[in-house]
Backbone bond lengths (Angstrom), bond angles and torsions (degrees), N, CA, C in turn:
res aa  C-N    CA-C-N  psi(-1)  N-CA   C-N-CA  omega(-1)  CA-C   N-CA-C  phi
1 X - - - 1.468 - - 1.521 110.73 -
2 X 1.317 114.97 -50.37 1.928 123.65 -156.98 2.191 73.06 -83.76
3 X 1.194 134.41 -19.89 1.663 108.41 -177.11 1.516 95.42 -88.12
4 X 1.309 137.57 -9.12 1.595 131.23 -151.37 1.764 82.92 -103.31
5 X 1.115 117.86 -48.78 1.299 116.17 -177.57 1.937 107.25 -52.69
6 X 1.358 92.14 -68.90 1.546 96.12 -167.98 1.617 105.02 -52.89
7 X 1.321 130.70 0.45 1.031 129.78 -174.49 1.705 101.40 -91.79
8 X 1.505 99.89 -56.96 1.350 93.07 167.60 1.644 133.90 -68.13
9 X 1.463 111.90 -12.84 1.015 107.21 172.90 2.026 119.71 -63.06
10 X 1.472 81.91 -44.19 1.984 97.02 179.20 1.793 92.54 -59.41
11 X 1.090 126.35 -38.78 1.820 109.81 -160.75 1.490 94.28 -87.45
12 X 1.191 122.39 -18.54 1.604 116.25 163.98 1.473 124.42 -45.64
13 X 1.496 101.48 -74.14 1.342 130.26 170.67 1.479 108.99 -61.92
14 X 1.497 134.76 -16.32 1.720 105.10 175.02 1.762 91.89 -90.35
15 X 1.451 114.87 -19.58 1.395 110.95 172.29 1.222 126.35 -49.74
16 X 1.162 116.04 -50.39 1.590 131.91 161.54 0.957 106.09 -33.78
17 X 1.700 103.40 -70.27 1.583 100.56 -150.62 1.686 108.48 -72.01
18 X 1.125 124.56 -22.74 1.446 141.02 147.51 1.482 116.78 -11.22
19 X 1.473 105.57 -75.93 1.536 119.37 177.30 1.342 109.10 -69.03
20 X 1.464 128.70 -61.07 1.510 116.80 174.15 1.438 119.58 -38.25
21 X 1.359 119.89 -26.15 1.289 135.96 -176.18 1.861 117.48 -66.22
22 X 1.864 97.54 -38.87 1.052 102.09 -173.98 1.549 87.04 -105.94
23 X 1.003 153.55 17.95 1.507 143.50 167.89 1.137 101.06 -93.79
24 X 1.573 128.35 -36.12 1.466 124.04 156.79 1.060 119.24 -48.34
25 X 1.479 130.17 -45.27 1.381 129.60 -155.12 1.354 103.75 -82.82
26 X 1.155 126.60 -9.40 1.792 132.41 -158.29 1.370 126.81 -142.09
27 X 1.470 99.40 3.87 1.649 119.06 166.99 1.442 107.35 -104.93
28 X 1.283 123.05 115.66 1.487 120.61 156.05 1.158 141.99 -95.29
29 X 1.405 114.51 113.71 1.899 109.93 -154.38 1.140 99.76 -101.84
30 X 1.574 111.36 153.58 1.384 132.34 -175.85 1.207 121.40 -128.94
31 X 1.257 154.35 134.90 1.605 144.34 166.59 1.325 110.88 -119.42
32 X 1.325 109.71 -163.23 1.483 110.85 159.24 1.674 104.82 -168.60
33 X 1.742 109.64 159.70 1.349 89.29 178.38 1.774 128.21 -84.53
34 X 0.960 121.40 145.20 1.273 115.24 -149.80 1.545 129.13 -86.81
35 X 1.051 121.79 59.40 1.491 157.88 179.58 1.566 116.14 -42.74
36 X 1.768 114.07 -32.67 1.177 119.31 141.05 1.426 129.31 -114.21
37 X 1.386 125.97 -153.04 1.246 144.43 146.94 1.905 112.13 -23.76
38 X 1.015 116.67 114.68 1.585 104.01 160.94 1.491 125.86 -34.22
39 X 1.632 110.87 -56.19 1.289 117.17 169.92 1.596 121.10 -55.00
40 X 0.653 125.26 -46.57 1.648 139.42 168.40 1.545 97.78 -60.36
41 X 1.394 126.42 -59.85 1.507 128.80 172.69 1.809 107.32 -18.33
42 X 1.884 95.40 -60.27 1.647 108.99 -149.29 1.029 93.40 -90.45
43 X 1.791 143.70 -20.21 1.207 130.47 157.08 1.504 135.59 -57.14
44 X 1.176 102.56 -41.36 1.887 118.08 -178.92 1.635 90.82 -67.31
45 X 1.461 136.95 -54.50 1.254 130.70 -158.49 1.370 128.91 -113.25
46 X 1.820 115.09 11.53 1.315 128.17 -179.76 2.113 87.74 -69.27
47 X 1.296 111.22 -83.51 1.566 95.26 -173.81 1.149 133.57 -63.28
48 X 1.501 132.18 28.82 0.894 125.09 165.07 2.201 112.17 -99.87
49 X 1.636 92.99 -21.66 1.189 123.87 157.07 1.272 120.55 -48.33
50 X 1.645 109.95 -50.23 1.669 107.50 -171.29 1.710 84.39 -85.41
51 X 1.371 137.68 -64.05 1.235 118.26 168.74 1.643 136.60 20.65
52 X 1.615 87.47 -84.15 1.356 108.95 175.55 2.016 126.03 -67.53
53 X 1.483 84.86 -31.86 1.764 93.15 161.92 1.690 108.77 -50.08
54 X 1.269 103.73 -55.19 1.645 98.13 -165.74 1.679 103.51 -83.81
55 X 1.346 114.92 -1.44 1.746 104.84 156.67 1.085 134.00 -113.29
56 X 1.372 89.68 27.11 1.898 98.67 -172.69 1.419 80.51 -125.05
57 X 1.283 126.36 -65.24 1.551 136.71 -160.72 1.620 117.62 99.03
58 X 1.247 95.30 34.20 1.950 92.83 -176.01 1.399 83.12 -132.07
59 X 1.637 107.33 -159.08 1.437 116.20 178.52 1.397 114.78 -122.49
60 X 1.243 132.77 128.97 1.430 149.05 -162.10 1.507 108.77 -89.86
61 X 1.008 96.85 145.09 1.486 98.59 -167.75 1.909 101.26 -143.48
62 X 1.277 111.33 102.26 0.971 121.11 -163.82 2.007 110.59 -97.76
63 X 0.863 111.63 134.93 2.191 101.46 -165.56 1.669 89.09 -154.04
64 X 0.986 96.44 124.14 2.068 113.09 158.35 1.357 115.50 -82.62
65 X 1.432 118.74 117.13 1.306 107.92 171.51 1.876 115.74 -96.91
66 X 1.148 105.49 -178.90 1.294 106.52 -154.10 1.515 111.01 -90.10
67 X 1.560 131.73 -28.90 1.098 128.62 162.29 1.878 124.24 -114.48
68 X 0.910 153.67 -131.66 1.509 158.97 -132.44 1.901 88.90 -153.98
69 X 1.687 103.78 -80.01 1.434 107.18 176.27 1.463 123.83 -65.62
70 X 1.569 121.25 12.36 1.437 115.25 147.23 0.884 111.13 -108.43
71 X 1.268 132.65 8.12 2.142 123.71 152.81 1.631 92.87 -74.10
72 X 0.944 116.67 -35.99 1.624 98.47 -174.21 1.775 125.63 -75.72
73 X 1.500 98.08 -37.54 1.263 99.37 179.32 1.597 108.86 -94.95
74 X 1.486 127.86 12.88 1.218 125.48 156.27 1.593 112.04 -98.76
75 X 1.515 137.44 24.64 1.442 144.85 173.48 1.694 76.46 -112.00
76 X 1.557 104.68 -81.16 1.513 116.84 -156.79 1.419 110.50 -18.63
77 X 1.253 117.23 -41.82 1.482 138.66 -167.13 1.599 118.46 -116.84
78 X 1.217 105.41 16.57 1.351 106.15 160.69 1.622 108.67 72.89
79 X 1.086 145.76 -5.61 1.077 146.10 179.83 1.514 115.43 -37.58
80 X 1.549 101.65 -51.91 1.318 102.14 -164.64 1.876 98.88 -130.21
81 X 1.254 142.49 -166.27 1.290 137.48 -178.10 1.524 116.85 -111.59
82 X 1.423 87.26 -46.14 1.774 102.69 -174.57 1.472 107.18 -120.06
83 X 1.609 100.19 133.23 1.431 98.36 162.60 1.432 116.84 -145.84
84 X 1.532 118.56 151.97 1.162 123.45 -173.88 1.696 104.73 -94.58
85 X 1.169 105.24 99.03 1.725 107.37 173.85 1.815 117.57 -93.46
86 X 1.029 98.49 158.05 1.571 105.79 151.32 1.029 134.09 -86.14
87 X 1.540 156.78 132.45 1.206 162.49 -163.14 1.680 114.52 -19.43
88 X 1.707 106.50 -44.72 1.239 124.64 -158.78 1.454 87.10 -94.42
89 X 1.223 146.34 -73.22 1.434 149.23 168.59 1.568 106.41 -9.63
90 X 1.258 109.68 -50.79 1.575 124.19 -155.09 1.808 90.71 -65.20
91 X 1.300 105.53 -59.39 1.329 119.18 -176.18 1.444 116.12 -63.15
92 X 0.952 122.39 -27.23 1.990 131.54 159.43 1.007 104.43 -72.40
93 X 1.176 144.74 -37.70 1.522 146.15 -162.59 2.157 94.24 -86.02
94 X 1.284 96.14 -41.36 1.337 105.36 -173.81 1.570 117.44 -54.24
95 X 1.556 101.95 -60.80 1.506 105.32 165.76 0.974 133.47 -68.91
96 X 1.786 121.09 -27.88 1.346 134.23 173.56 1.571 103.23 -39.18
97 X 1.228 113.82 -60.76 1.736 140.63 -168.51 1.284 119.82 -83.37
98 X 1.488 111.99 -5.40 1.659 116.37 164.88 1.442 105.81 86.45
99 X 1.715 128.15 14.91 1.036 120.33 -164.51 1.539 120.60 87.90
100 X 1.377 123.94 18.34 1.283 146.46 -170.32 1.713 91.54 -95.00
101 X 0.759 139.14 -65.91 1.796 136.03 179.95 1.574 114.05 -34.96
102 X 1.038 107.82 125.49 1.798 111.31 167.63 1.142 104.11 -140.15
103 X 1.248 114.87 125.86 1.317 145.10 151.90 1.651 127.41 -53.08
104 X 1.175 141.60 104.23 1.275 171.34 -133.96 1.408 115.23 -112.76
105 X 1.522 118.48 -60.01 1.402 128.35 -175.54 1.384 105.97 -178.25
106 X 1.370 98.61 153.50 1.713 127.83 166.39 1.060 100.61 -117.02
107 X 1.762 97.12 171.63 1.634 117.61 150.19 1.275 123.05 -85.12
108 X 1.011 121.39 143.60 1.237 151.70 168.10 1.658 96.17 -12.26
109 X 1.760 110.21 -77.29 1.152 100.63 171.05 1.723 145.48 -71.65
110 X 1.679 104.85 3.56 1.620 123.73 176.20 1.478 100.97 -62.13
111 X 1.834 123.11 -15.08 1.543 113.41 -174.88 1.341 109.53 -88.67
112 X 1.657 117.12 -1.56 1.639 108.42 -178.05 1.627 90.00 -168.79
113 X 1.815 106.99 63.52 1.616 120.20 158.68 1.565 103.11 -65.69
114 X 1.814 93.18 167.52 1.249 106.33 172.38 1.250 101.91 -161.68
115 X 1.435 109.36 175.30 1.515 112.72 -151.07 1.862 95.50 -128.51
116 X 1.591 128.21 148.54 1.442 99.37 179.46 1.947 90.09 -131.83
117 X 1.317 102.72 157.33 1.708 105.76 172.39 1.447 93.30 -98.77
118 X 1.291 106.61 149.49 1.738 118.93 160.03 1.685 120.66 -130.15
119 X 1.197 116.52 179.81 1.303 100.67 -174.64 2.036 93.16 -179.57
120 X 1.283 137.47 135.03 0.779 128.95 138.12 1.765 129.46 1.13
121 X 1.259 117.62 101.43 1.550 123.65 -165.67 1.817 100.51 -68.16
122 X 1.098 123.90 4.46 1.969 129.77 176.75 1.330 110.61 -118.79
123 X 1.792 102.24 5.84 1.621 94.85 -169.91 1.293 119.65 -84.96
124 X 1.517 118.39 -13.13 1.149 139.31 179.22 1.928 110.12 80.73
125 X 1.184 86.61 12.72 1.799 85.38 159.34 1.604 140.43 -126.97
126 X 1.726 93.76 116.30 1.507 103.42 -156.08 1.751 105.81 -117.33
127 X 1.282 103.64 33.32 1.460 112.17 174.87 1.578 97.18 -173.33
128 X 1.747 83.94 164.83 1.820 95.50 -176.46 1.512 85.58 -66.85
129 X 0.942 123.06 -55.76 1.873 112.83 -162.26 1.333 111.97 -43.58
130 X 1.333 132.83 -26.85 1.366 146.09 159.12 1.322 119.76 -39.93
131 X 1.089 119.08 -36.37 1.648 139.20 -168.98 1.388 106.99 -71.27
132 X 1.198 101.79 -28.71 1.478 106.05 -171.49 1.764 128.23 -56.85
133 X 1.219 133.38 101.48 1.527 138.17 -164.65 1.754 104.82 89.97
134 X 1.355 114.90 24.64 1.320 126.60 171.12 1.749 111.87 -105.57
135 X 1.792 93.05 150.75 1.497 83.59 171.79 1.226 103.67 -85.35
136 X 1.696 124.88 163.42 0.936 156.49 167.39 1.452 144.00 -119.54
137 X 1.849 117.57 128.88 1.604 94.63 -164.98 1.582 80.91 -124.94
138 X 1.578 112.61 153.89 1.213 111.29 151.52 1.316 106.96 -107.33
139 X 1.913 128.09 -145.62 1.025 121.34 -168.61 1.903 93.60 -113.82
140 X 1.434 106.85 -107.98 1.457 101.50 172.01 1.113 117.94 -104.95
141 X 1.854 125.68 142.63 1.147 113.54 -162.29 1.790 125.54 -58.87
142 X 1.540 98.54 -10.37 1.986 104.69 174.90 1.416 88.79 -100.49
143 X 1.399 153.48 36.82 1.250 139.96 132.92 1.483 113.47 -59.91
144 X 1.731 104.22 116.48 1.356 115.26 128.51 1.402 135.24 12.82
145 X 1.316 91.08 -116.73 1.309 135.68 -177.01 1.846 104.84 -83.51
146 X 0.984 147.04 -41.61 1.629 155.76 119.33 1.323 137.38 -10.13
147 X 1.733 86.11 -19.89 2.095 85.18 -165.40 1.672 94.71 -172.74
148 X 0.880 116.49 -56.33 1.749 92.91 -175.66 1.412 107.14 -102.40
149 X 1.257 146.83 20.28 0.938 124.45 173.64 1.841 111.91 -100.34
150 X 1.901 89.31 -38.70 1.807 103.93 166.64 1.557 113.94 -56.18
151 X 1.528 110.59 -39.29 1.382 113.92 169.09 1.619 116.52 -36.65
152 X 1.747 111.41 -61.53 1.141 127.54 -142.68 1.545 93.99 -68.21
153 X 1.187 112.44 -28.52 1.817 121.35 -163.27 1.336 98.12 -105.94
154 X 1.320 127.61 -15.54 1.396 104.09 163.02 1.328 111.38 -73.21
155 X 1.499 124.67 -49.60 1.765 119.91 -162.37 1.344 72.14 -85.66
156 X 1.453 162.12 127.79 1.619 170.09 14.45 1.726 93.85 -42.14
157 X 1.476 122.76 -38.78 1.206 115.23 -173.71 1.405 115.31 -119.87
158 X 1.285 101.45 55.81 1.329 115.87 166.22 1.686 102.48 43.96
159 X 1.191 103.31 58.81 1.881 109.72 178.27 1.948 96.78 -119.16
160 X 0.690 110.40 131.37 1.894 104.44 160.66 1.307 97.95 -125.96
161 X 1.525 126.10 102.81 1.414 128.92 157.89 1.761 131.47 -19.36
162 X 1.620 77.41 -42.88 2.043 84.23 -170.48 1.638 100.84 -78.32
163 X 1.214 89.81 -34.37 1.763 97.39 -164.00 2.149 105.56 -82.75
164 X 1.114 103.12 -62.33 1.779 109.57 177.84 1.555 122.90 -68.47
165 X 1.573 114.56 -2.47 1.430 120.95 177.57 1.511 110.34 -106.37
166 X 1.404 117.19 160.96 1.481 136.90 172.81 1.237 83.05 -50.05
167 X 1.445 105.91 -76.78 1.885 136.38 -137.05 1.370 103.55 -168.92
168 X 1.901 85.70 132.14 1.404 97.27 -171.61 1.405 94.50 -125.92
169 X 2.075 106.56 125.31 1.423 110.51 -174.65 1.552 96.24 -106.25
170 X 1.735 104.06 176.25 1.584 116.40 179.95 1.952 75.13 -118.66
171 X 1.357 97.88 147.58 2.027 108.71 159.78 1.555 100.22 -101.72
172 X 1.425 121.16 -18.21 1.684 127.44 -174.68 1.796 92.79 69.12
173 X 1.653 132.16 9.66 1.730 113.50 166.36 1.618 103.32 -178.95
174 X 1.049 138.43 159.81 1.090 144.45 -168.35 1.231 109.13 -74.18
175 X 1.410 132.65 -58.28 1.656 98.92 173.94 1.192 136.38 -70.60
176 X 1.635 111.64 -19.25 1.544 112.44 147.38 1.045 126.24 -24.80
177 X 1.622 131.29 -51.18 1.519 158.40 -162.99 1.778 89.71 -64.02
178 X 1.813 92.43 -76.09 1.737 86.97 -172.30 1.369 109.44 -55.27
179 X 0.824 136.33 -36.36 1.789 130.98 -171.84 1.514 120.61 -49.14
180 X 1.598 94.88 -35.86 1.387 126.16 -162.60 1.649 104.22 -79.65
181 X 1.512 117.44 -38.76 1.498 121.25 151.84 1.370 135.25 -58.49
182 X 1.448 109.14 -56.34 1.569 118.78 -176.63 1.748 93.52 -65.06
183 X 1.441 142.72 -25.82 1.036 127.24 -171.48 1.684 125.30 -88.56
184 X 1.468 81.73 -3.78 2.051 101.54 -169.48 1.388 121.07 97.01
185 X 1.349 113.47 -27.99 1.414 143.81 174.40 2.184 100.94 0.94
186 X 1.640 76.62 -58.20 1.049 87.83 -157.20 1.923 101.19 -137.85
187 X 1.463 128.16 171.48 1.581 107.35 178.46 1.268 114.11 -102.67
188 X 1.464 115.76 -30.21 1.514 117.45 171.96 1.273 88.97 -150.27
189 X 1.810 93.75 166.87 1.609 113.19 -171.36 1.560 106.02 -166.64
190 X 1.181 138.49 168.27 1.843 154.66 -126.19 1.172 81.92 -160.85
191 X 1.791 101.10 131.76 1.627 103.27 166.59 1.903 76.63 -163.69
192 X 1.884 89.95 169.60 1.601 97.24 159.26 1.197 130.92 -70.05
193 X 2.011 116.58 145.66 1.320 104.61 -166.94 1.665 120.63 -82.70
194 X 1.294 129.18 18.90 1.351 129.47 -157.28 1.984 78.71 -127.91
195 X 1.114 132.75 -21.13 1.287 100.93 165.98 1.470 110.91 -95.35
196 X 1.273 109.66 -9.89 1.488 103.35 172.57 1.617 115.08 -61.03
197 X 1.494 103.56 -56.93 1.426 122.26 175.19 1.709 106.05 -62.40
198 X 1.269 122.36 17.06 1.082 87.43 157.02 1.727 105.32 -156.87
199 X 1.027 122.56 44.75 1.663 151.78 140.84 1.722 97.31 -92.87
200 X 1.179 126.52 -65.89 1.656 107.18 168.32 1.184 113.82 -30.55
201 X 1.315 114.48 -95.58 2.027 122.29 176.83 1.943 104.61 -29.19
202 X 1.318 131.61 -38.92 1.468 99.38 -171.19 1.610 87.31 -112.28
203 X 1.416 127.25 44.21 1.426 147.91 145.68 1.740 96.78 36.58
204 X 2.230 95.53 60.19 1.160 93.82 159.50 1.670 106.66 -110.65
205 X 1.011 113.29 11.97 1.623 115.58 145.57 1.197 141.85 -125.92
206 X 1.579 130.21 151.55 1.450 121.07 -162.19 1.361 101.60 -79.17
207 X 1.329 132.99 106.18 1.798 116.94 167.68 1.741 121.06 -63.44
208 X 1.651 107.22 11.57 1.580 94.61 179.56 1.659 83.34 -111.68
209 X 0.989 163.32 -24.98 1.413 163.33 117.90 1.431 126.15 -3.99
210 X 1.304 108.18 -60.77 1.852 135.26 -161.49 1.468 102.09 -131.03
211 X 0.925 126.72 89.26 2.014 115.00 159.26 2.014 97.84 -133.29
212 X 1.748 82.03 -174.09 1.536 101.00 -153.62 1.489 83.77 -84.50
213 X 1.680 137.67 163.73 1.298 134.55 174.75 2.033 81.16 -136.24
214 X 1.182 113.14 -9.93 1.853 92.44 -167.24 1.726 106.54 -152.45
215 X 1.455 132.74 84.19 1.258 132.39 167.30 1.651 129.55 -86.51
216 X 1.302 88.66 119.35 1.771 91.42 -157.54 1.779 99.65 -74.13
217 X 1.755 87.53 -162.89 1.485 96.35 -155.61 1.707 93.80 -80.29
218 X 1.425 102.27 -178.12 1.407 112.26 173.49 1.760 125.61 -56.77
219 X 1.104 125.50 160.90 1.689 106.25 173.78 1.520 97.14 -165.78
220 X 1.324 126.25 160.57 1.244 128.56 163.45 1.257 127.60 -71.99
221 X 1.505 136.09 128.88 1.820 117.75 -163.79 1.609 94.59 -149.92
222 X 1.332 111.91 -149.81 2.070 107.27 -153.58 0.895 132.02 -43.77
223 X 1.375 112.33 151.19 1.660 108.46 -173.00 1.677 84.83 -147.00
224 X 1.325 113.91 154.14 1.678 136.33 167.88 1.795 95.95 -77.56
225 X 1.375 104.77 125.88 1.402 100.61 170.88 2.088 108.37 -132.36
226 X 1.186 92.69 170.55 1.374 103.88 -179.95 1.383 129.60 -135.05
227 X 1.078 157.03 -170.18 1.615 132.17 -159.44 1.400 76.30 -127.99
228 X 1.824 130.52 158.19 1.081 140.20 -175.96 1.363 110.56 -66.86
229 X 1.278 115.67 -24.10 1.180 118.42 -149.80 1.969 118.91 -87.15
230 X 1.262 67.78 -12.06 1.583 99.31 175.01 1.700 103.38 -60.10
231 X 1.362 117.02 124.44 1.463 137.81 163.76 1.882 104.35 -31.08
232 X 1.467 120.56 111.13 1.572 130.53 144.31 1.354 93.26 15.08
233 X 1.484 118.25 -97.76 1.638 148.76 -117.56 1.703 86.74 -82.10
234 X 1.355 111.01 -55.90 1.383 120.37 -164.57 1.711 93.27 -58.45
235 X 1.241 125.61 -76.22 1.535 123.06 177.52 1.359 112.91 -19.90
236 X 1.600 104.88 -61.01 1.706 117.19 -163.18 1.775 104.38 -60.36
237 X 1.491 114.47 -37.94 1.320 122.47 171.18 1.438 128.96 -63.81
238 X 1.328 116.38 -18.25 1.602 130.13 -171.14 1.661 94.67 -99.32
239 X 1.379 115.30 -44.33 1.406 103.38 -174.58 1.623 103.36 -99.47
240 X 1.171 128.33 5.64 1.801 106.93 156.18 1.252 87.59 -86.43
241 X 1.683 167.20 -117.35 1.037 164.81 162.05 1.968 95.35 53.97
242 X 1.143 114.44 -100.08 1.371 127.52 149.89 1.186 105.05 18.58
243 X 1.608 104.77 -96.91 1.698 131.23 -175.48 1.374 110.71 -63.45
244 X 1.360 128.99 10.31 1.295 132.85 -170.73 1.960 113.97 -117.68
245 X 1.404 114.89 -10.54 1.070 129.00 163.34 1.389 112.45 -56.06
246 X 1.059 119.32 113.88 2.157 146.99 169.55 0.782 86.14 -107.39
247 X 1.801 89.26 125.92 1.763 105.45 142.70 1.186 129.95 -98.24
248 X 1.662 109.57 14.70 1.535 111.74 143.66 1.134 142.64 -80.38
249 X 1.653 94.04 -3.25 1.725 100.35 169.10 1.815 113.92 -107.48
250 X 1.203 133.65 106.05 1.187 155.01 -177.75 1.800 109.78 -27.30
251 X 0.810 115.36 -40.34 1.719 117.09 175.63 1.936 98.91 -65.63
252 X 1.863 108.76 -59.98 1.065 112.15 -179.81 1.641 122.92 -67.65
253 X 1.472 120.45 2.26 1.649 124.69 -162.77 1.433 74.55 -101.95
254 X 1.268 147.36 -70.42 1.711 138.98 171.86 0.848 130.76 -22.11
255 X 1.760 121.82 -60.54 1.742 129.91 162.47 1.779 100.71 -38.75
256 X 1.469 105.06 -59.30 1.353 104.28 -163.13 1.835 122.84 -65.41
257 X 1.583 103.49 -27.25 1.321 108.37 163.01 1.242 137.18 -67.21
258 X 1.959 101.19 -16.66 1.294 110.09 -164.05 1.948 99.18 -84.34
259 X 1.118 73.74 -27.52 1.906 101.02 -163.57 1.903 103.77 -65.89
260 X 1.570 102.43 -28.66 1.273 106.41 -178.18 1.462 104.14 84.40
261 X 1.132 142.80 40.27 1.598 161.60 -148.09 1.387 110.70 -168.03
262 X 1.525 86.77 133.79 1.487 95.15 163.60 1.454 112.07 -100.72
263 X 1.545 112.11 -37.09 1.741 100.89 151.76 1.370 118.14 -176.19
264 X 1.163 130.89 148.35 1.202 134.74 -149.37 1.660 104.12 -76.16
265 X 1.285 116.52 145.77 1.826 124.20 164.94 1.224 108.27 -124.23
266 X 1.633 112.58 176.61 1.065 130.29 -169.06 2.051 99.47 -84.08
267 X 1.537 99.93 147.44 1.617 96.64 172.59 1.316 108.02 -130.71
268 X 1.480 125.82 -154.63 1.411 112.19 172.80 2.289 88.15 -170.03
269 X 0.920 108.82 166.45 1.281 106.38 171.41 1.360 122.51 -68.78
270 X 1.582 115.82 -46.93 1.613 102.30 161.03 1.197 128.23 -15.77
271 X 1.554 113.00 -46.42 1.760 131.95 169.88 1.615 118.21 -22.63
272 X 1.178 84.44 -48.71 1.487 89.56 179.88 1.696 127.80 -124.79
273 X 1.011 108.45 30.10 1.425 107.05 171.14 1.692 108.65 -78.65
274 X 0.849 122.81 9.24 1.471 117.59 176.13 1.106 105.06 -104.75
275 X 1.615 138.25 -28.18 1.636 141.99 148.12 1.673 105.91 -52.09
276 X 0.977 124.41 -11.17 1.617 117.45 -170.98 1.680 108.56 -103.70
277 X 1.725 113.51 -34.01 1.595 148.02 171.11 1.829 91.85 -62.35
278 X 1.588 118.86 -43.11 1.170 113.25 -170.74 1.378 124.71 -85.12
279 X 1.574 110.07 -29.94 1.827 120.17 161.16 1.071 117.94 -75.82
280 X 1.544 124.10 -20.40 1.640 109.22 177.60 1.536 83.68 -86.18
281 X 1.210 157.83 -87.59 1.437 138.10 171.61 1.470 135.05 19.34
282 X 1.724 94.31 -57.32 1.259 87.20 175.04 1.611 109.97 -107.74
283 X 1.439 126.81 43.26 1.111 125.66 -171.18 1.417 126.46 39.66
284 X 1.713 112.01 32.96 1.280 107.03 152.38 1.791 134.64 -77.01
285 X 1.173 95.06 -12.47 1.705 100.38 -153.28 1.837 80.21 -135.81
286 X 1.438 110.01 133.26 1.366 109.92 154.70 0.968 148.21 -118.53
């Protein structure tokens, strides 16, 4: 009896482990780093999720993680397949992994991002030089577009954050950032310009209150990446999928609005070695 059992106990358990085996093999997970709200996260990227179900043919499995450096160390480590990074992410994820990260696609506009300062329109600051003995928020310290790129152009202009500011805060995401202004929190603050531009347009900020006083230069920023290790065909399939979004076709003009895109292109890592030239610069990366 106690051997008939233990017998069935083992055909239980390789059963299990069987199906978990194939629930791995046939679920495709996605994240991204988390730049807003979770909720806002799972809205912008739930249909682009079901999307990809019907061009992959498995089931998508879409999850927000909670900081910047767990989008990285959930690629690095295989956790998940796809991830939507920021420029600076891409490049942490890059070295983390030995050069194991590849990059797939951007948007349209990731080939000439930009970054904007804001500040209270009574605060009396209408230049970075203004900033100076002010508090300050950026977004998260592995932001992009949030944190090293405003960095990089402030010390270009003879700014040192630690040294020329009151106080220098992190919001850990971009609407944090704006919140963090309109509330006094802080007097000015650096965030990306496509979430700025678009709390203006669904006029969740006052622009006679809150506007931009300083938009920096152009730079290279997100790209969808995938761990190397990932199968040819499967890569080549996720990014024609990708590159296959029209915004003349109405299902795809949604993905692409949600996405903040008008439409995705091809990238390559070269892309960003000048974001990587810019954190060892500014003593982010050593």
């Amino acid at each position: 009896m106690n051997k008939l059992l233990s017998s069935f106990v083992c055909a239980l358990t390789l059963a299990i482990s069987a199906m978990t085996h194939v629930q791995a093999q046939t679920t495709f997970r996605v994240t991204t780093i988390p730049e807003e709200a979770a909720t806002e996260q799972i809205r912008k990227f739930t249909p682009l999720a079901t999307y990809l179900e019907k061009q992959l043919g498995m089931k998508v499995q879409f999850t927000p993680v909670t900081d910047y450096p767990a989008a990285v160390e959930s690629l690095v480590n295989k956790k998940v397949d796809l991830v939507w990074f920021g420029g600076f992410t891409f490049v942490q994820a890059s070295i983390r992994s030995g050069g194991k990260i590849v990059p797939l696609a951007q948007r349209e506009e990731d080939t000439k991002f930009q970054s904007v300062f804001i500040a209270k329109t009574n605060s009396g600051i209408k230049s970075l030089a203004d900033m100076k003995g002010k508090q300050i928020s950026f977004g998260s310290q592995s932001s992009t577009s949030g944190h090293l790129m405003p960095r990089s152009f402030l010390l270009q202009a003879n700014i040192d954050p630690e040294k020329d500011f009151k106080r220098v805060a992190y919001s850990g995401a971009h609407d944090a950032t704006i919140a963090s202004v309109v509330s006094g929190k802080v007097d000015a603050a650096a965030l990306d310009i496509t979430v700025w531009q678009k709390f203006v347009t669904e006029n969740k900020v006052n622009t006679q209150d809150v506007n931009v006083f300083f938009t920096t230069p152009s730079y290279f920023n997100y790209n969808w990446s995938v761990h190397a290790d990932m199968p040819i065909q499967q890569r080549e399939k996720i990014k024609a999928a990708l590159l296959a979004l029209n915004p003349a076709n109405p299902e795809h003009a949604e993905i692409l609005k949600l996405n903040r895109a008008t439409r995705y292109v091809s990238t390559s890592p070269e892309n960003y070695k000048g974001l990587e030239s810019a954190a060892r610069s500014a003593g982010l990366l050593q």
